[in-house]
C-alpha positions as CSV (number, residue, x, y, z in Angstrom):
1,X,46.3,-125.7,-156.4
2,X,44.1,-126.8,-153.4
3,X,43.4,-123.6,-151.1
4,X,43.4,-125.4,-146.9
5,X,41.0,-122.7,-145.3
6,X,42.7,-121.4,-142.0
7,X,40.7,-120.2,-138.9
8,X,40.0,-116.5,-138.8
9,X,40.2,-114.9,-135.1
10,X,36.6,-114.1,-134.0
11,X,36.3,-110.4,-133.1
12,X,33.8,-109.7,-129.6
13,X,31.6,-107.4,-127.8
14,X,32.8,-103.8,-127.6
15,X,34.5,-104.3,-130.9
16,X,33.2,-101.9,-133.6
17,X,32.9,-103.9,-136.5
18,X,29.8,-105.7,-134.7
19,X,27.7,-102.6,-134.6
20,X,28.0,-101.9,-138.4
21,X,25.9,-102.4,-141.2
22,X,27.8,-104.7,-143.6
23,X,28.1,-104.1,-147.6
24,X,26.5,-105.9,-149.7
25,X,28.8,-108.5,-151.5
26,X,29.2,-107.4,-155.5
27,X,32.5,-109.1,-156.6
28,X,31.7,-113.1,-156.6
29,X,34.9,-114.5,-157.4
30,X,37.9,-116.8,-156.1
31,X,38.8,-114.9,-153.2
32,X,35.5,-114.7,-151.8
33,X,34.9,-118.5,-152.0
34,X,38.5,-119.2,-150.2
35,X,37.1,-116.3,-147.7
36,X,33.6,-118.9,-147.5
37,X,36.0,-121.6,-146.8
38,X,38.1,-119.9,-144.1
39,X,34.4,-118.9,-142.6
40,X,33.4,-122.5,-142.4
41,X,36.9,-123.9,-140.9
42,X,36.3,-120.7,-138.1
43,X,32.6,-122.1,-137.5
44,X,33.5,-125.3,-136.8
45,X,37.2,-124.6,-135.1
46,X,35.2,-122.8,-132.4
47,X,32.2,-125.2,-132.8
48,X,30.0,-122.7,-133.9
49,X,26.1,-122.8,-136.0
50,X,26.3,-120.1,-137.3
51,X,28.9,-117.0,-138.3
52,X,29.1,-113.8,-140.1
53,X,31.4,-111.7,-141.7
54,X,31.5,-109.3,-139.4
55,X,32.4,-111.6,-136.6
56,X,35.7,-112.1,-138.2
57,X,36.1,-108.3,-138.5
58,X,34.5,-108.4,-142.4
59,X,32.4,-105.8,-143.0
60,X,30.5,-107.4,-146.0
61,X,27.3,-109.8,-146.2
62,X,28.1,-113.0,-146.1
63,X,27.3,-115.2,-143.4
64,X,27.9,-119.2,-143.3
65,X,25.5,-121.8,-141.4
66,X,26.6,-125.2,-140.6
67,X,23.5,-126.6,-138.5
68,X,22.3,-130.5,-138.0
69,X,19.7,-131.8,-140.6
70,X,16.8,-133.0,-139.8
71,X,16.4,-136.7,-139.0
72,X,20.3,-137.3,-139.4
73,X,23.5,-136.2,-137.9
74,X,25.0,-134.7,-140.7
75,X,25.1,-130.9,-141.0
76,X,23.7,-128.5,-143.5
77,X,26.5,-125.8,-145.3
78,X,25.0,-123.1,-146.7
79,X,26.9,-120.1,-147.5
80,X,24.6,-116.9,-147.7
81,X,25.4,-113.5,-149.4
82,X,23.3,-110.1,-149.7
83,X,20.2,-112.2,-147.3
84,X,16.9,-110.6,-147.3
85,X,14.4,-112.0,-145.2
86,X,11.0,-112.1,-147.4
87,X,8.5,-112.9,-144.6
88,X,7.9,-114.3,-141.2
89,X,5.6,-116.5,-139.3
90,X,5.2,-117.2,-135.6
91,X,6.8,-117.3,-132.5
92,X,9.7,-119.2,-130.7
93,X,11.9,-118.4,-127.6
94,X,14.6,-120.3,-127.6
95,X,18.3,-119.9,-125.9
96,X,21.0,-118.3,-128.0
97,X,24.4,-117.5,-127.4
98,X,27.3,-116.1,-129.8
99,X,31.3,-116.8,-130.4
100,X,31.0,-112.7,-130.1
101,X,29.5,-112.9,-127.0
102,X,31.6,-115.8,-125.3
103,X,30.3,-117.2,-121.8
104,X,26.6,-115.7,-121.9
105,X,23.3,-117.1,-123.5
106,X,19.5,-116.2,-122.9
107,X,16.1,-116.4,-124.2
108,X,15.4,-115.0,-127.6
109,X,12.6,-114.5,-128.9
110,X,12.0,-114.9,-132.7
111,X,9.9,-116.0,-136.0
112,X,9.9,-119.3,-135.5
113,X,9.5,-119.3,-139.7
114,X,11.1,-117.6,-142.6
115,X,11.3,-116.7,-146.5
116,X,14.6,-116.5,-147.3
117,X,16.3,-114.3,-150.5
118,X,20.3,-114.6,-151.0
119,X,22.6,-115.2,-153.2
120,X,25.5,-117.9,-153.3
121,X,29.2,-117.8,-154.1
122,X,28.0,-117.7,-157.6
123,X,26.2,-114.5,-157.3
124,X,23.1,-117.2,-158.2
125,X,20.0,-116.0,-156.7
126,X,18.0,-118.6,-154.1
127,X,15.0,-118.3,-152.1
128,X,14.7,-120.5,-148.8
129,X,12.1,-121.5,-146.8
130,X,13.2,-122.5,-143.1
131,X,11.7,-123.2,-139.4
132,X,12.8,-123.8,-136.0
133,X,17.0,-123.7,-135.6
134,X,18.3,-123.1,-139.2
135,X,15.3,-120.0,-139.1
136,X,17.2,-119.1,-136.1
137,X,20.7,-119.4,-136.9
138,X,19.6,-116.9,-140.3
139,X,18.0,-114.5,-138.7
140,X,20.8,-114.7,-135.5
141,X,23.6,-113.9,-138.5
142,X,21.3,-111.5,-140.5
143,X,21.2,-109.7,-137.4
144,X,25.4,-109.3,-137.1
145,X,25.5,-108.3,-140.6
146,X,22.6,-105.3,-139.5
147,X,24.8,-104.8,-136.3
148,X,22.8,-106.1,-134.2
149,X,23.7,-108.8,-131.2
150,X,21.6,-111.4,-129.6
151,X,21.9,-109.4,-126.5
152,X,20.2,-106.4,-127.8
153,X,16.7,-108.4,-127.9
154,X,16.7,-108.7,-124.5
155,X,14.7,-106.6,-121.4
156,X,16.4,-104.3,-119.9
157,X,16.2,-106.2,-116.9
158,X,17.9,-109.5,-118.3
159,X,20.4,-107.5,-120.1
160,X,21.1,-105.9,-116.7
161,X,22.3,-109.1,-115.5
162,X,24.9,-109.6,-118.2
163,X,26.1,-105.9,-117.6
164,X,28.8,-106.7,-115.8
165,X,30.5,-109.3,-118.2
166,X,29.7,-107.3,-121.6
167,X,31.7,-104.5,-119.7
168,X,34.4,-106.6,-119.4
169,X,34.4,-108.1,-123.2
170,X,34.4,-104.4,-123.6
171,X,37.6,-103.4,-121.5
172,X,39.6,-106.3,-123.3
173,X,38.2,-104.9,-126.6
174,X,39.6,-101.8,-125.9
175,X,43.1,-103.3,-125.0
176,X,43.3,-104.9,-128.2
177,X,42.2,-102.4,-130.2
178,X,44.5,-100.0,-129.3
């Protein structure tokens, strides 16, 4: 039987599922690779790099990436389970926004290089070495499955200026969670 993935509904600020710390994945089996699949059709539905689990109100580390490849136009999939990131090098500010955070991008300021540890829907153990966006995207998804948003990296001062619209994600949150 051939599973068609179907788009999950993205969850967003003020929800509570984006301030926890996910579980780490033990069960590698059928329905967390159909779960994988939906991830990727929700990434690209909403034309998204990067999305975790927690984004589509999962509270479990997985994340999915589906970012250009160097030198071509065809993306890189990589699905990502239990990350740890090994080491860092450098510095790069770069603008980010989220599909949790709809309407609102800044400066971020992160390793521009990283040493990646995860497993894969195998439970296969892989270590990755990435720079510039895909170092980004990680460490952007890592971050939802710590609960932890792009917008929590900022100065007070910038995040100021976003005040009043995360207050307002946060009032329809609160509809919609009641």
């Amino acid at each position: 039987m051939d599973y068609q993935p179907k788009s999950l509904p993205i969850i967003t600020y003020g929800h509570p599922t984006l301030r926890v710390k996910c579980e780490r994945v033990t069960e590698f089996n059928e329905e967390l690779a159909r779960f994988a699949a939906d991830m990727f059709r929700t990434l690209h539905d909403n034309d998204g790099v990067g999305l975790a689990a927690s984004q589509v109100d999962r509270r479990i580390q997985l994340l999915v990436v589906g970012v250009p490849q160097k030198d071509t136009e065809e993306l890189l999939h990589i699905v990502v389970i239990n990350p740890e990131i090994l080491e860092t090098r450098g510095s790069w500010d770069y603008e980010e926004g989220c599909l949790s955070v709809p309407e609102l991008r800044d400066v971020v300021t992160r390793p521009e290089w990283i040493k990646l540890k995860y497993q894969d829907l195998s439970g296969k153990e892989h270590v990755l070495e990435a720079d510039k966006l895909l170092a980004r995207v990680l460490q952007h998804e890592i971050d939802h499955l710590n609960g932890v948003l792009f917008v929590d990296h900022l100065s007070v001062v910038r995040r100021a200026l976003m005040n009043g619209k995360l207050k307002q994600l946060e009032r329809e949150n609160a509809k919609v969670c009641m």
